[in-house]
VMD Tcl script that draws the C-alpha trace (Angstrom):
set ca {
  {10.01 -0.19 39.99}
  {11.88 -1.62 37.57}
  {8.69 -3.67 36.13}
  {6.77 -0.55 35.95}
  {9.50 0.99 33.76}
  {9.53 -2.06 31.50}
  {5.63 -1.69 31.40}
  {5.80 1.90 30.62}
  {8.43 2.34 29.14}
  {10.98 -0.18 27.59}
  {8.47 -2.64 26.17}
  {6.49 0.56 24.84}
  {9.64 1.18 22.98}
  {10.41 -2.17 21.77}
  {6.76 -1.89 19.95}
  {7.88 0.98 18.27}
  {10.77 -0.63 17.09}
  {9.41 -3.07 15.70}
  {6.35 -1.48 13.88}
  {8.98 0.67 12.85}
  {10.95 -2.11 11.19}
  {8.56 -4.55 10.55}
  {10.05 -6.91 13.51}
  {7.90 -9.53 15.39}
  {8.35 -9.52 18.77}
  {8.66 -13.06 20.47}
  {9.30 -13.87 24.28}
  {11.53 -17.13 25.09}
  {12.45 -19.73 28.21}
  {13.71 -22.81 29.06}
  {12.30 -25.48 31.70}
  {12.90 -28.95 32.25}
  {10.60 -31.77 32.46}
  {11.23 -34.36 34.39}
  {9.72 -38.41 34.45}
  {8.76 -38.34 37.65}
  {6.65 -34.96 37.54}
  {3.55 -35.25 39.50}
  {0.86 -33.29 37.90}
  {-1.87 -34.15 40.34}
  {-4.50 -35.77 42.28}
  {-7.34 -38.22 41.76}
  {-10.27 -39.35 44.02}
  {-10.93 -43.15 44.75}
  {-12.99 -45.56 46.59}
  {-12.34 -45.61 50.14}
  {-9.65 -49.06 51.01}
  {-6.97 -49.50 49.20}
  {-4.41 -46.50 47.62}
  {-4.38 -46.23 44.05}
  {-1.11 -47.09 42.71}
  {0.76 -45.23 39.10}
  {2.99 -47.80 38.32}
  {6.91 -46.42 37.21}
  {10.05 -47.89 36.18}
  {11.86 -45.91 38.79}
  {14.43 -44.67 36.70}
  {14.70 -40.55 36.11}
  {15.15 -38.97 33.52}
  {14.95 -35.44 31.55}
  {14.80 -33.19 29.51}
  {15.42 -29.55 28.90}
  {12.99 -27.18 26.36}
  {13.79 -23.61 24.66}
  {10.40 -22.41 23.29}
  {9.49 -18.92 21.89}
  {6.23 -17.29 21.60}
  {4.28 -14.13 19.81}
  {1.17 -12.22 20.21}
  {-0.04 -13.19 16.90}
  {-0.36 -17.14 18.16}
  {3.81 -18.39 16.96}
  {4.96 -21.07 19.02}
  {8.69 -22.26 18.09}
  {10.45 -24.93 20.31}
  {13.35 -27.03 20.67}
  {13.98 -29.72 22.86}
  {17.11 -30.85 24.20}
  {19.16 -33.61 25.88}
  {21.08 -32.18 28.49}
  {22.21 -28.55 29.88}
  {20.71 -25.77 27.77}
  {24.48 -23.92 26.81}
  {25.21 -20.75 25.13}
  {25.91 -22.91 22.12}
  {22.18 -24.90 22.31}
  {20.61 -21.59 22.43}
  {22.65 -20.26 19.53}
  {21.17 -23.15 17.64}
  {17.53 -22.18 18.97}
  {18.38 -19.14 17.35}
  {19.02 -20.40 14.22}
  {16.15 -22.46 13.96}
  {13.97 -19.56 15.24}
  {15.04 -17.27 12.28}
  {14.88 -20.42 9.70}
  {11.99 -19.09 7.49}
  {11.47 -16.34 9.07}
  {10.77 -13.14 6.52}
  {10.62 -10.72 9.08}
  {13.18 -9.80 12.00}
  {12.69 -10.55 15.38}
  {12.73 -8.79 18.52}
  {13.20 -11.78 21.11}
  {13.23 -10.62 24.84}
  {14.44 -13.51 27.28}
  {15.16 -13.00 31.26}
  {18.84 -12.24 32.35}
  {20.48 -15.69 32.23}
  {24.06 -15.85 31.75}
  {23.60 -17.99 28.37}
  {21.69 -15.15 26.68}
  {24.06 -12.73 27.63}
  {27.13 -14.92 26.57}
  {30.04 -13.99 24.05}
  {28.85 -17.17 22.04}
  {25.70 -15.37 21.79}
  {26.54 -11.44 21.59}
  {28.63 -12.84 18.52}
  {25.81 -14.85 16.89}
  {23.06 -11.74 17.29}
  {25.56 -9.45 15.76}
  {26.48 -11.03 12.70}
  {23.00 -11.32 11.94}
  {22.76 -7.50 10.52}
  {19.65 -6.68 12.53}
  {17.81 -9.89 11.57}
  {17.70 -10.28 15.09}
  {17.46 -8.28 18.66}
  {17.78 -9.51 22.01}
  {16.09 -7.70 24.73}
  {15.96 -8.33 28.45}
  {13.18 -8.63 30.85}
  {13.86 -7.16 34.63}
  {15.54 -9.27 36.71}
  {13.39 -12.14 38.90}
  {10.41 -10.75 36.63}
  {9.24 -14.40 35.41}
  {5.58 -13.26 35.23}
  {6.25 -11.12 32.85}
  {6.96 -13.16 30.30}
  {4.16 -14.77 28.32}
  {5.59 -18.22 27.40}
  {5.82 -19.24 31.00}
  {2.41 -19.94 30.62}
  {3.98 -22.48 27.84}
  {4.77 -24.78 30.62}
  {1.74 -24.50 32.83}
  {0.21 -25.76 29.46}
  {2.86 -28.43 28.59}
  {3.79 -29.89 31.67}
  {0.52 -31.41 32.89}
  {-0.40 -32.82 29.51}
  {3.13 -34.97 30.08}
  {2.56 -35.75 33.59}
  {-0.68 -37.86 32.58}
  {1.22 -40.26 30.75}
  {4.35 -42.51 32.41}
  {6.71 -43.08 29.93}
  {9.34 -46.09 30.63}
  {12.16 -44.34 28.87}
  {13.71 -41.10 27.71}
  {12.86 -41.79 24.19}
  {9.45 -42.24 24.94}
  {9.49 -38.88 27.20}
  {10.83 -37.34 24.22}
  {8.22 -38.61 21.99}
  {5.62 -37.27 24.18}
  {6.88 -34.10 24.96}
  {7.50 -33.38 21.43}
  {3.98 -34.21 20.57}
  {2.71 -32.02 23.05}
  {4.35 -29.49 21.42}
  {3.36 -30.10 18.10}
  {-0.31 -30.18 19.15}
  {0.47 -26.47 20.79}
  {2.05 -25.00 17.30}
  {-1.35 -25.81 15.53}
  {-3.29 -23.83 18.42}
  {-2.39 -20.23 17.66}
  {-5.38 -19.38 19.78}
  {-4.12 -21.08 22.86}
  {-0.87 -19.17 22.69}
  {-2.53 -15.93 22.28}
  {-4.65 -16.78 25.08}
  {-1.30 -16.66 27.30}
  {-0.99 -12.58 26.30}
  {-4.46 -12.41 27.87}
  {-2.43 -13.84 31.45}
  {-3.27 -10.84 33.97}
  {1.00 -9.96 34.33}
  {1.23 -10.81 30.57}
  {-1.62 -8.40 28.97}
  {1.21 -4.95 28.17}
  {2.19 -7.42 25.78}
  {-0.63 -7.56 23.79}
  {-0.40 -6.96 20.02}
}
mol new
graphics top color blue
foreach p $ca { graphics top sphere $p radius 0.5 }
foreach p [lrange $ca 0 end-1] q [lrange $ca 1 end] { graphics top cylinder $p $q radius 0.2 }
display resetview
C-alpha cells in the first residue's frame, strides 16, 4: 500500500516540486564491497578444480553513490562505517557544482534521518531536500541497480590489498560517471520506471 501511494502519489508530487523549482531529483545508497566477493562461475575441463588464488586477508569498503534520470552518477567511497557525519560530507560533495537544487530521496536509515543531518539540509536554504522512500522498499530505488553494475566488475579482479580494492573500485566508478546512458538505463528497471524523467 504504501508503495502504491509513493507511486501515485508522493513521487508524483516530488516531480512537481521540482519542475516547479527547477530541482533535480537524485536517488542515493550505500553498500559495501567486500575482497572476497564471489561474483560467479566458470566452466573447465573435466580433472582438476580451477583454483583463484587470494591472499586470504579481508577487507572493505563502504560506497555512498547518487543517481538521476538524466544519466548523473555521483559517488564517494569510504573507509569504514558510513556515519551521519560521512554522509553529511556526501552531501557536500553532491551539491559542489551543482547550479540547480536537489531533491535527493534515500530509504529510512537512521543516518539520513540524523540531527547531524536534519541540521546540515536546513542550513542549506532549500539548496537541498531529503525525501524518503517506504520502508523495506529497496526496489524502488534506481541506484540499487548501481551495485548490480559495480560489484561484478570488482569481483573479476583479486586485489592483494585494500589500496588496490580501492583503486579498483574507484575506477569502476569513474568508468560508470562517463556512461550517462548506462545509468539511465537503471530508470528503465521494471520497479524503477515511475521514476522516469
Amino acid at each position: 500500500m504504501l508503495v502504491e501511494k509513493w507511486q501515485a502519489e508522493d513521487f508524483p508530487a516530488l516531480k512537481a516540486e521540482a519542475k516547479r523549482t527547477g530541482a533535480v531529483i537524485y536517488f542515493a545508497d550505500e553498500a559495501g564491497v567486500c575482497s572476497d566477493f564471489h561474483a560467479g562461475t566458470t566452466w573447465a575441463p573435466v580433472g582438476p578444480t580451477p583454483t583463484v588464488k587470494t591472499t586470504g586477508r579481508r577487507y572493505g569498503l563502504n560506497l555512498i553513490s547518487a543517481v538521476s534520470a538524466r544519466g548523473d552518477f555521483r559517488f564517494m567511497v569510504q573507509e569504514g562505517n558510513v556515519t551521519a557525519e560521512v554522509f553529511v560530507e556526501f552531501l557536500k560533495r553532491l551539491l559542489r557544482g551543482a547550479e540547480q537544487p536537489i531533491i535527493l530521496v534515500v530509504d529510512g536509515h537512521p543516518i539520513h534521518k540524523a540531527k547531524t543531518v536534519k541540521t546540515f539540509v536546513e542550513q542549506l536554504q532549500g539548496r537541498l531536500k531529503l525525501a524518503y522512500l517506504p520502508s523495506y522498499a529497496a526496489q524502488l530505488n534506481p541506484d540499487e541497480q548501481v551495485w548490480g553494475y559495480i560489484k561484478p566488475r570488482v569481483a573479476k579482479q583479486v586485489p592483494e590489498n585494500k589500496i588496490k580494492l580501492k583503486k579498483l573500485v574507484q575506477s569502476a566508478m569513474h568508468r560508470l560517471q562517463k556512461l550517462p546512458h548506462v545509468v539511465k538505463s537503471f530508470f528503465s528497471h521494471p520497479e524503477c520506471r515511475y521514476a522516469c524523467e
